[in-house]
C-alpha positions in Angstrom: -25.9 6.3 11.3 -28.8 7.7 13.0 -28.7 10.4 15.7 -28.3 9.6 19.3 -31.8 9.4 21.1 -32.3 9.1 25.1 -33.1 6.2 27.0 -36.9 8.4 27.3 -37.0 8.4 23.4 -36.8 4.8 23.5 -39.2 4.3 26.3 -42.0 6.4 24.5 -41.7 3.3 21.9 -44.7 0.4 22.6 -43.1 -2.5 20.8 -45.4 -5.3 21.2 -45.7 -9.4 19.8 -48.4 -10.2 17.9 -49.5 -12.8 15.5 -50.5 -12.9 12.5 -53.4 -13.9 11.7 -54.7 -13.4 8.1 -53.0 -11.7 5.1 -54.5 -10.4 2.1 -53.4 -8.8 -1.5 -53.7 -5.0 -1.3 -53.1 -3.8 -5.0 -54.2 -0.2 -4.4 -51.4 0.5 -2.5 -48.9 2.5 -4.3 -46.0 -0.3 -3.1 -46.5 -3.9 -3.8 -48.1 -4.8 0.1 -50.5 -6.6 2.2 -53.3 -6.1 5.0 -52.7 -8.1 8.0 -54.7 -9.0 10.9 -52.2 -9.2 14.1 -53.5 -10.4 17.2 -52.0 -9.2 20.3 -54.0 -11.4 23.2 -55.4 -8.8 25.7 -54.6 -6.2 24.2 -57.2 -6.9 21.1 -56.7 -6.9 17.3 -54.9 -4.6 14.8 -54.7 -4.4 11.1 -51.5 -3.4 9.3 -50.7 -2.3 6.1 -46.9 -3.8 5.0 -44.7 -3.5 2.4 -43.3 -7.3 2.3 -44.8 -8.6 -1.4 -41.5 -8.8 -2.6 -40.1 -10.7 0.2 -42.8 -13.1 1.6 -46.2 -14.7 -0.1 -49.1 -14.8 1.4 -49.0 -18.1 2.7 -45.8 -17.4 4.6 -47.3 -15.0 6.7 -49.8 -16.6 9.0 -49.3 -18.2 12.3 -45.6 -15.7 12.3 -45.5 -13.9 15.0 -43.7 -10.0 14.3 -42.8 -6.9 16.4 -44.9 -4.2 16.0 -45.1 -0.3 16.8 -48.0 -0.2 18.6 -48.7 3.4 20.0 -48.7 5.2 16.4 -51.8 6.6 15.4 -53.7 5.1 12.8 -52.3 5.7 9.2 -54.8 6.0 6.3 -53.6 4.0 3.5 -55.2 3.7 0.2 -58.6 3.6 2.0 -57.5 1.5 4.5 -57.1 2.0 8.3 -53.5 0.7 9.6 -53.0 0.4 13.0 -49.6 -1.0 13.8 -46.6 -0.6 12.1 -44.8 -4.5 11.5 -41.2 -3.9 12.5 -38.6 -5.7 9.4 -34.5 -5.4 9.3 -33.7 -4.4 6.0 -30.7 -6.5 3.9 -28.1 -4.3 1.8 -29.5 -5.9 -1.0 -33.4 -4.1 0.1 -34.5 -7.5 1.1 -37.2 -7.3 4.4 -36.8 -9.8 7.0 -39.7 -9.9 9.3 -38.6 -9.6 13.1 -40.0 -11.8 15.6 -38.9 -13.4 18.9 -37.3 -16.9 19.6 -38.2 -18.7 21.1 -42.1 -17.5 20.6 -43.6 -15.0 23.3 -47.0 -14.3 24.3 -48.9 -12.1 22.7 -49.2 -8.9 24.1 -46.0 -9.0 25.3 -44.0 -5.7 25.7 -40.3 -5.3 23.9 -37.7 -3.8 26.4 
């Protein structure tokens, strides 16, 4: 188990819905991932660098709509600029499960 954080640790958090919107092979990353365009309405456009080639194909991923981190800095990876990071439960077994809303929200939208 994690350590305790404080209801202002949580708040610093910018969880956000977006949607995917393109995905592409990214072999020169050092795990099997992708690049993905997420759209968050208002609030613009972000690309994404995510570890889900094991778990998803590429034409699983458009049209989903995922949780994101959306107040880290960008993270250079492998040349590549990502901007969010796409929030995933992980199974005992390693499997990622993308996690999204239900029913679907708007984009933009903040987590709470």
């Amino acid at each position: 188990m994690a350590d305790q954080i404080g209801i202002e640790d949580f708040q610093r958090v910018d969880l956000r819905i977006g949607r995917i919107t393109a995905a592409e092979d990214f072999p020169k990353a050092r795990k099997p991932s992708y690049k993905l365009t997420i759209d968050f309405g208002a609030l613009g456009v972000r690309r994404s660098v995510a570890a889900l080639k094991s778990d998803y194909s590429l034409d699983e991923l458009p049209g989903r709509q995922v949780v994101c981190v959306f107040n880290f800095p960008p993270r250079r990876i492998a040349g590549f600029d990502s901007e969010v990071l796409v929030l995933a439960a992980t199974e005992e077994d390693g499997t990622l499960r993308l996690l999204s809303p239900g029913p679907e929200a708007s984009l933009g939208s903040y987590v709470s």
